[in-house]
TORPA-225021 format. One record per residue (C-alpha): residue in three letters; x negated, y negated, z negated. Coordinates in pm, whole numbers, plus 50000, padded with zeros to 5 digits. Each point is the difference from the previous one (the first is absolute). Layout:
N
ALAXYZ;...
//
This chain:
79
UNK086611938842332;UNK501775017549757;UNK501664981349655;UNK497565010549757;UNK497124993950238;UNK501614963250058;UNK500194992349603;UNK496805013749939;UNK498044976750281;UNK502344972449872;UNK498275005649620;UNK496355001050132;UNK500544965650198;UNK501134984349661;UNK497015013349816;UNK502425017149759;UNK499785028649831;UNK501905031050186;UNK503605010149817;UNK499765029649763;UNK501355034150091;UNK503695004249947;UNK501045008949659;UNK500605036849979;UNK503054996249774;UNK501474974250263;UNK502845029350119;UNK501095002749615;UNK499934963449942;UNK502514998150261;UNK502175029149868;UNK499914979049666;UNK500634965950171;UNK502815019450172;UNK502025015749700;UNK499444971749802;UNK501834976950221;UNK502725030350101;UNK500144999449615;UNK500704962549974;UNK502304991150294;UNK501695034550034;UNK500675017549748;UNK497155025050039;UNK498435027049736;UNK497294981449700;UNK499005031949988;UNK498745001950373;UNK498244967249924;UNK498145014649644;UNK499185031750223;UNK498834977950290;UNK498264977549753;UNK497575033649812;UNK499555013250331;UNK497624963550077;UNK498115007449647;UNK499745035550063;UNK498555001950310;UNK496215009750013;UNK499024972650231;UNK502134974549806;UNK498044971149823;UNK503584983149880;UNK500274998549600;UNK503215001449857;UNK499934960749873;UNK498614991750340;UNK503055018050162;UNK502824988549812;UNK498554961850038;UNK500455007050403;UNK503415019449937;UNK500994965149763;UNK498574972850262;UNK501675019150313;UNK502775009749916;UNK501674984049644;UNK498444960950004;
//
């Protein structure tokens, strides 16, 4: 039985609703999550992290707003 068979099985023994699909920005939240923190604990580029950060709300597929986003970047990374 493979993983995603195992998780889904697991959800329709609980009754619950199966997870959503991934979300397709999920590689640039990462980027973002990654230069932010480079930014904060080494010295890296705020201008990787303000490129990283338009390339979320500019993707087609993105449904991030730009309040939305920096209310993640604040709770993840400066609280």
């Amino acid at each position: 039985m493979t993983q995603d068979n195992y998780i889904t099985d697991y959800y329709k023994q609980k009754c619950r609703d199966l997870p959503e699909s991934v979300d397709p920005v999920s590689d640039l939240l990462q980027e973002l999550d990654t230069a932010t923190i480079e930014m904060l604990n080494l010295g890296g580029s705020p201008v990787k992290v303000k490129h990283a950060f338009e390339a979320v709300l500019n993707h087609p597929l993105s449904t991030w707003r730009e309040e939305t986003l920096n209310y993640r970047q604040r709770q993840l990374h400066y609280k």
